[in-house]
C-alpha positions in Angstrom: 67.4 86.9 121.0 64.6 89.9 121.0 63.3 92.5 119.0 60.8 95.5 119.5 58.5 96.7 116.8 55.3 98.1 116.2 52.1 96.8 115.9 48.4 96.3 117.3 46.7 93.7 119.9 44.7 91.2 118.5 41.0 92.6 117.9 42.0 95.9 118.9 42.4 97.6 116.0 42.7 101.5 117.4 46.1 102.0 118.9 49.7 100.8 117.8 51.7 99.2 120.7 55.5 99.1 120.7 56.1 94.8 121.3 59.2 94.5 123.1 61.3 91.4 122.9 59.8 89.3 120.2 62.4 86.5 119.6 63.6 86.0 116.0 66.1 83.4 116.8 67.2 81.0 119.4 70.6 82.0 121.1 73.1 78.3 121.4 74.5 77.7 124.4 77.4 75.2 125.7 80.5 74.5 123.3 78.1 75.8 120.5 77.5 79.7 121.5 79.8 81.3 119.5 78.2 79.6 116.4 74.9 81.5 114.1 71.8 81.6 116.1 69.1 78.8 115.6 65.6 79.9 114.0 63.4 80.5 117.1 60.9 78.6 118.8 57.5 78.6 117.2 54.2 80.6 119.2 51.4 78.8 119.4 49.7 81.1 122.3 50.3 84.9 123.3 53.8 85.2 124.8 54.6 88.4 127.3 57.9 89.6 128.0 58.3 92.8 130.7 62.5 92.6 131.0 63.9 95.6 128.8 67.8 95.0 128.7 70.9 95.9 126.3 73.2 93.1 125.1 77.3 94.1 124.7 78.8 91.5 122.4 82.5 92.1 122.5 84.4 88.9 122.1 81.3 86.4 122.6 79.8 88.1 119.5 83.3 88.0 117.4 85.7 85.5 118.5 87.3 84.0 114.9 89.0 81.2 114.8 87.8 79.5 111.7 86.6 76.3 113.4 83.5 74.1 113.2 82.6 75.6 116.5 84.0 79.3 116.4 83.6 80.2 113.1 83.3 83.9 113.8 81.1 86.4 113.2 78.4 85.2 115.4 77.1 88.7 116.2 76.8 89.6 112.8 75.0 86.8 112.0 72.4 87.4 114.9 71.9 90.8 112.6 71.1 88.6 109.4 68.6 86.3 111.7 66.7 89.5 112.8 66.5 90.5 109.1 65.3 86.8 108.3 62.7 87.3 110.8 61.5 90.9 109.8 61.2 89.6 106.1 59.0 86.6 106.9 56.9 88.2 110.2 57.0 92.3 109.8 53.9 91.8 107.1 51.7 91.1 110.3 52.6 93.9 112.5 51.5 96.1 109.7 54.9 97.0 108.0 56.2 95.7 104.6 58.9 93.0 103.6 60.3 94.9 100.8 60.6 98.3 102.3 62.8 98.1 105.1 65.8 100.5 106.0 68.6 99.4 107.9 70.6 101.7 109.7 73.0 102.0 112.3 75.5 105.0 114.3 78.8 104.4 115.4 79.7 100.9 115.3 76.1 100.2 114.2 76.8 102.6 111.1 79.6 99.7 110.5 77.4 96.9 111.1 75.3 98.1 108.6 77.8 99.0 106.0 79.1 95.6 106.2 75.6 93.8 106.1 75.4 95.7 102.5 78.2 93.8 101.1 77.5 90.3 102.8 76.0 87.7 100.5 74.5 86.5 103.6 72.1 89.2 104.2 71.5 90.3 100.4 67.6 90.6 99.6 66.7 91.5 103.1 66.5 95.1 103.0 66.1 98.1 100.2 68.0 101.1 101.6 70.8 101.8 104.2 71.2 104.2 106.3 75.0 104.7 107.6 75.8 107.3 110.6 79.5 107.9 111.3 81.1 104.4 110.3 82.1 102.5 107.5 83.1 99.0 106.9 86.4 99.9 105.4 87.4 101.2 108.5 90.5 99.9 110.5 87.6 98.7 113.7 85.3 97.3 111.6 87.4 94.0 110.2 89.5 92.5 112.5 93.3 92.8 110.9 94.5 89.3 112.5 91.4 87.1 114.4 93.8 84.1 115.4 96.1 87.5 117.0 93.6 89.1 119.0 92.3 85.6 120.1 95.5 84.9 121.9 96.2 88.3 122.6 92.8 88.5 125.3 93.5 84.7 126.0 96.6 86.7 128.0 94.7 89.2 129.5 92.2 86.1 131.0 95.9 84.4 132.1 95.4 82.0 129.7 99.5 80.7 129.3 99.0 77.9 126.8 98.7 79.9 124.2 101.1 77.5 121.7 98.0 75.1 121.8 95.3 75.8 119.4 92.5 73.5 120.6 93.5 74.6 124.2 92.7 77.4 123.5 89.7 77.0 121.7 88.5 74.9 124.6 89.4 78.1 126.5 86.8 80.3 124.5 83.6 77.3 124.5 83.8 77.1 128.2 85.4 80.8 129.8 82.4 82.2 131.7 80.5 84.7 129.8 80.8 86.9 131.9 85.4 87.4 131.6 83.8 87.9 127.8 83.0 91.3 128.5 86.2 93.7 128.9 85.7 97.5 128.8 89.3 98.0 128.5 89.5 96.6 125.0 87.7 99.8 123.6 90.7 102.3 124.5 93.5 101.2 122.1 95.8 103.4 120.5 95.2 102.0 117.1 92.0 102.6 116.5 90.1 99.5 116.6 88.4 97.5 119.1 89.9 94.3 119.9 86.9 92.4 118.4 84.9 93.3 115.6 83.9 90.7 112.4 86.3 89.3 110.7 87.1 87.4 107.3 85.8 84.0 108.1 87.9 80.8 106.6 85.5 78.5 104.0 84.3 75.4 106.3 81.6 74.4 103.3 78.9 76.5 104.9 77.5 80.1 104.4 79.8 82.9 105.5 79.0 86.6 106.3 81.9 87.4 105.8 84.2 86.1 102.6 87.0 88.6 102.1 88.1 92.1 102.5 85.6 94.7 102.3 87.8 96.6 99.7 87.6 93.8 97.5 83.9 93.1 97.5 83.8 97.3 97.2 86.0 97.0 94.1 84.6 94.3 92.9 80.7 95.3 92.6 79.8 92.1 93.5 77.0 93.1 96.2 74.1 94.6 96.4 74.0 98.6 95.1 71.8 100.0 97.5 70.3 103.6 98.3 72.4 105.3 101.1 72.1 107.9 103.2 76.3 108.0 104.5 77.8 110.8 106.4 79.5 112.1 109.7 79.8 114.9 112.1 82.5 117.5 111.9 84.5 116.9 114.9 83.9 113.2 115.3 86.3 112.1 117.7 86.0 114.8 119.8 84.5 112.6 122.4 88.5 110.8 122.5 88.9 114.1 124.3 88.8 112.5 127.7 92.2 110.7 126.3 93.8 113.7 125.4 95.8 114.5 128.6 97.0 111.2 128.8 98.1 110.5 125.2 99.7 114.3 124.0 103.3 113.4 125.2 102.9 109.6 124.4 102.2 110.9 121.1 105.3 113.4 120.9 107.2 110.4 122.3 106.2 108.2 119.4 104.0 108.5 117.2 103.7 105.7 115.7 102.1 103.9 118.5 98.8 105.3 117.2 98.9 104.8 114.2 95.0 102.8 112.8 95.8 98.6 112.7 95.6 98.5 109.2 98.9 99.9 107.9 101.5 97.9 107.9 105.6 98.7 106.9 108.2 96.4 105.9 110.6 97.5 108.5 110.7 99.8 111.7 112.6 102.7 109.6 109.7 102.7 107.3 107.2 103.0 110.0 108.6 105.4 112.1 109.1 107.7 108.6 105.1 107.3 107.3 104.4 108.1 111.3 106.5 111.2 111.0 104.6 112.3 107.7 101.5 112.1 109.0 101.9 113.8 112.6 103.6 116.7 110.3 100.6 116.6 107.6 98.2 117.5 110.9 100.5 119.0 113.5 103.3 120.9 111.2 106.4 121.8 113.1 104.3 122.1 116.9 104.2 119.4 119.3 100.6 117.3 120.0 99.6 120.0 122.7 96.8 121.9 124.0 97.6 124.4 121.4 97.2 121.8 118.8 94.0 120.6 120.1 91.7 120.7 116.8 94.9 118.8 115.1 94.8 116.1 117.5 90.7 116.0 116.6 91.1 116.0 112.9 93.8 113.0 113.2 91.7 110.8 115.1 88.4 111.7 113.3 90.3 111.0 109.5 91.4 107.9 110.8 88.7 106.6 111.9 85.8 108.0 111.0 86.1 110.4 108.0 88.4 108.8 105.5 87.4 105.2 106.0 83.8 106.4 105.1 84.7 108.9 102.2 86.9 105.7 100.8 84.0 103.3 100.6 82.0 106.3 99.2 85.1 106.3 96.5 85.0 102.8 95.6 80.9 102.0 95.5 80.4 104.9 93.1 83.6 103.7 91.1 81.7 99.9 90.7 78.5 101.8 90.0 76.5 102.8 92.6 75.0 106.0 92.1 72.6 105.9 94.4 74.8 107.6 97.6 73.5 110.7 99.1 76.5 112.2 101.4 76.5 115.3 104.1 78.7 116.5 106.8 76.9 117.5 110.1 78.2 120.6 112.1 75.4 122.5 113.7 76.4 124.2 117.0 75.0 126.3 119.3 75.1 127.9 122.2 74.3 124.4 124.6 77.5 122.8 122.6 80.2 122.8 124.7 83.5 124.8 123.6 86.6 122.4 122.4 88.8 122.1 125.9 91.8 124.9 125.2 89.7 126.5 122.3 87.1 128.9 122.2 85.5 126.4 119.6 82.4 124.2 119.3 82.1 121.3 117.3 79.9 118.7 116.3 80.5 115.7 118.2 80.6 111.5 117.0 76.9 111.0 116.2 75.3 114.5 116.5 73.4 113.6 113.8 72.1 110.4 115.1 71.0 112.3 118.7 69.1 115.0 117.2 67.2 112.8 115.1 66.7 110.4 118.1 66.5 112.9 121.1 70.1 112.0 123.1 73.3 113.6 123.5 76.4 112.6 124.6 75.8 115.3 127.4 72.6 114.8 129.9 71.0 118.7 129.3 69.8 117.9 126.2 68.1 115.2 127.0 65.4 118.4 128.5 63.7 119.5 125.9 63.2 123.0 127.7 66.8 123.3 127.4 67.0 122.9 123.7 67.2 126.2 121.6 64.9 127.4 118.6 67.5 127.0 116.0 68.1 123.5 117.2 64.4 122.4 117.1 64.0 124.0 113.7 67.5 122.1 112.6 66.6 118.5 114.3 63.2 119.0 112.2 64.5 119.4 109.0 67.0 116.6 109.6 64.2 114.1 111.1 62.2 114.8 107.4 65.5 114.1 105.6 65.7 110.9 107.4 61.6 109.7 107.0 62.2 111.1 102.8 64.9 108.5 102.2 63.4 105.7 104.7 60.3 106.1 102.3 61.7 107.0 99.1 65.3 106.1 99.0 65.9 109.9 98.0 66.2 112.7 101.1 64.7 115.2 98.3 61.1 115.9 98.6 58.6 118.8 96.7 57.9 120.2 100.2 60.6 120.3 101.7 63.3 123.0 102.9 66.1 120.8 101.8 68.2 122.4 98.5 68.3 119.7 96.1 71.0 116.9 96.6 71.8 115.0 93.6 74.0 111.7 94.2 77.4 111.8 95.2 80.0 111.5 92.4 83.3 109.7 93.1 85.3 112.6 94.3 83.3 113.0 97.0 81.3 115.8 95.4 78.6 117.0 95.9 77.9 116.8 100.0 74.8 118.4 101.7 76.5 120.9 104.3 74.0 120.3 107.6 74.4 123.2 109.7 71.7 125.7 111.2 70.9 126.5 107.3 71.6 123.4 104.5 73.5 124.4 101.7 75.2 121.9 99.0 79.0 121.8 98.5 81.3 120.6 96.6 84.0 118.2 97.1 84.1 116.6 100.8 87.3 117.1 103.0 89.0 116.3 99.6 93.0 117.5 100.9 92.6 115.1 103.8 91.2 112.7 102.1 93.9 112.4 98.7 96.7 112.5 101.5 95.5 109.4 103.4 94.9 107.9 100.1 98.0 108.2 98.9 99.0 106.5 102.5 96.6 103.8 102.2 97.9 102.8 98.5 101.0 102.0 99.6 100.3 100.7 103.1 97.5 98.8 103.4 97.1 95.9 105.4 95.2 93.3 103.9 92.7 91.5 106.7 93.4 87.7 106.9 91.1 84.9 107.5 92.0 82.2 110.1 94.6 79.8 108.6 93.7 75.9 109.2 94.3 74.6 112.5 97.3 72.2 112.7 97.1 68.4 113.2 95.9 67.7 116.4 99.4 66.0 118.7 98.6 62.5 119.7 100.4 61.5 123.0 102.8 58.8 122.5 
């Protein structure tokens, strides 16, 4: 378990170096590797590590059973490790303890969202940074862990799934590598299989103790400074679904509906399912017509509304402190919305013009790139380094209006587009609808019940 940062080589004080793969913590292994890291190993000579590599969790990193030896949420925990590690080490690579910003994109953005609210990790940073992804939404807190457990159990042909500690044996010796299934990311409902979960009390620390509404409505965690938004069009890259899903959609619509609603009856399902394809697509069929609708469904549910509802509920327990902005700067290099004659702003714009990627490989050449973009990307990178030093994106010098805190109905929001200009309330039709959905829908997440007696054999 490795991490890069900056810092110098001993006695050579004149240039920073980039260290790549410092461990922080030491990975288990056998029938313990789905439990917390171990501290690491301690240096007493100069280590040097050359491999560069990136590590894909999936179900090693968030099996939940709520046992001894899968408790869940071991990737998370790996998170809170790092942060251990940055507090007590950071100071000698020339950085400081009490100023760091966490942030994340994506799934990352959820990540981070969800470290906020986790005893476990309180005290370890000062300000969060959270780009497209909340931890309300439906993929970031697994609805059902002992469910999805024996649901990829099937997929590995795994058929004794009536046995618990058969099939926890399944998950402490399966080769890593059936851990890792692609296929687990295109689901209909909007989640991933895997993702943290609510972890059952065994007596020790837990990242995770309830549902992140509760914590939110409760105030009981940390109020930090954020920085929380999304890009217009998020789910524009589910595009590549489209052709596939339209008529499946038309068919029944229900079958893509996010994980966490639940109905008490099929009638009652298929009439909220009804409600909401007419609230985006009216009278029309899910077509190529009806492109942008499709867009604005799957970007609500899980992207925009998850995050404007945990905006919602940490300025309603008193944090007042959240700084929010849509994304949508186009230009010419964005490509037009299939059917349309349309650009949007993609899932994670934001994040790839402050970090120089894109989810197409032209803009990756910085030839390519046009003079409104370059001026755009450097007004967004000094919004980013204000609130990473200040906990505030406004600053004396800069070109950005000024942004005061968000208030609970989602007002104001910083418009990002090729000029900034502050708005008022965020999205606020689509949001009241879905909350007047999620009010009466909700479906709570669940820790993993007790295991039953083991059966002796007569």
């Amino acid at each position: 378990m490795k991490v890069n940062v900056f810092g110098r080589i001993l006695f050579f004080d004149t240039v920073s170096y980039v260290f790549y793969n410092i461990h922080y913590a030491t990975a288990r292994t056998g029938q313990e590797r789905l439990k917390a890291p171990l501290p690491p190993s301690v240096w007493s000579q100069p280590f040097e590590g050359v491999e560069k590599d990136i590590n894909i969790l999936g179900a090693h990193g968030f099996i939940c059973l709520g046992t001894k030896h899968i408790p869940g949420n071991a990737g998370m925990k790996d998170q809170v490790a790092l942060l251990i590690w940055v507090k007590k080490n950071i100071s000698e690579f020339g950085g400081n303890p009490d100023e760091v910003t966490i942030a994340g994109y994506s799934a990352g953005s959820s990540a981070v969202d969800l470290l906020m609210i986790s005893k476990m990790a309180q005290g370890l940073f000062k300000r969060v940074i959270s780009e497209s992804g909340a931890n309300t939404a439906a993929f970031s807190v697994q609805r059902d862990p002992i469910e999805n457990a024996t649901e990829f159990a099937k997929m590995l042909n795994f058929d004794n799934i009536e046995d618990f500690y058969a099939l926890e044996n399944l998950y402490k010796t399966v080769p890593y590598e059936k851990l890792l299934a692609p296929s687990l990311i295109d689901r209909t409902d909007s989640t991933f299989l895997f993702s943290p979960c609510v972890e059952r009390d065994l007596g020790e620390e837990r990242f995770l103790d309830d549902d992140p509404i509760n914590i939110l409505k409760s105030g009981n965690y940390e109020k930090l400074p954020m920085l929380y938004g999304f890009a217009e069009m998020e789910r524009l890259f589910r595009i590549p679904q489209f052709d596939k899903w339209k008529d499946r959609m038309n068919e029944k619509f229900s079958d893509f509906l996010p994980a966490d609603l639940q109905f008490k009856d099929e009638i009652e399902k298929e009439r909220v399912a009804n409600e909401i394809k007419n609230f985006y697509f009216g009278k029309k069929s899910v077509g190529n017509d009806t492109v942008l609708s499709y867009i604005d469904y799957f970007s609500d549910v899980i992207f925009t509304y998850p995050i404007l509802r945990s905006v919602k509920l940490q300025v309603e327990s008193g944090n007042n402190k959240i700084f929010l902005y849509e994304y949508s700067f186009v230009d010419n290099n964005t490509p037009l919305v299939p059917h349309t004659n349309i650009r949007g702003a993609n899932h994670c714009d934001q994040t790839f013009a402050v970090l120089d990627g894109s989810w197409i490989d032209t803009a990756d050449n910085e030839d390519s790139l046009s003079e409104e973009f370059k001026e755009s990307r450097a007004i967004l990178r000094k919004i980013w380094l204000n609130f990473m030093i200040t906990g505030n994106p406004n600053h004396a010098d800069s070109k950005v209006p000024t942004w005061p805190p968000v208030d609970s109905d989602w007002s104001p929001h910083m418009s990002i587009n090729k000029s900034l200009e502050l708005k008022g309330s965020l999205l606020k039709k689509r949001v009241v609808f879905w909350e007047g959905i999620y009010n009466k829908y909700y479906r709570v997440p669940v820790a993993p019940s007790a295991p039953p007696p083991r059966k002796t054999e007569l």
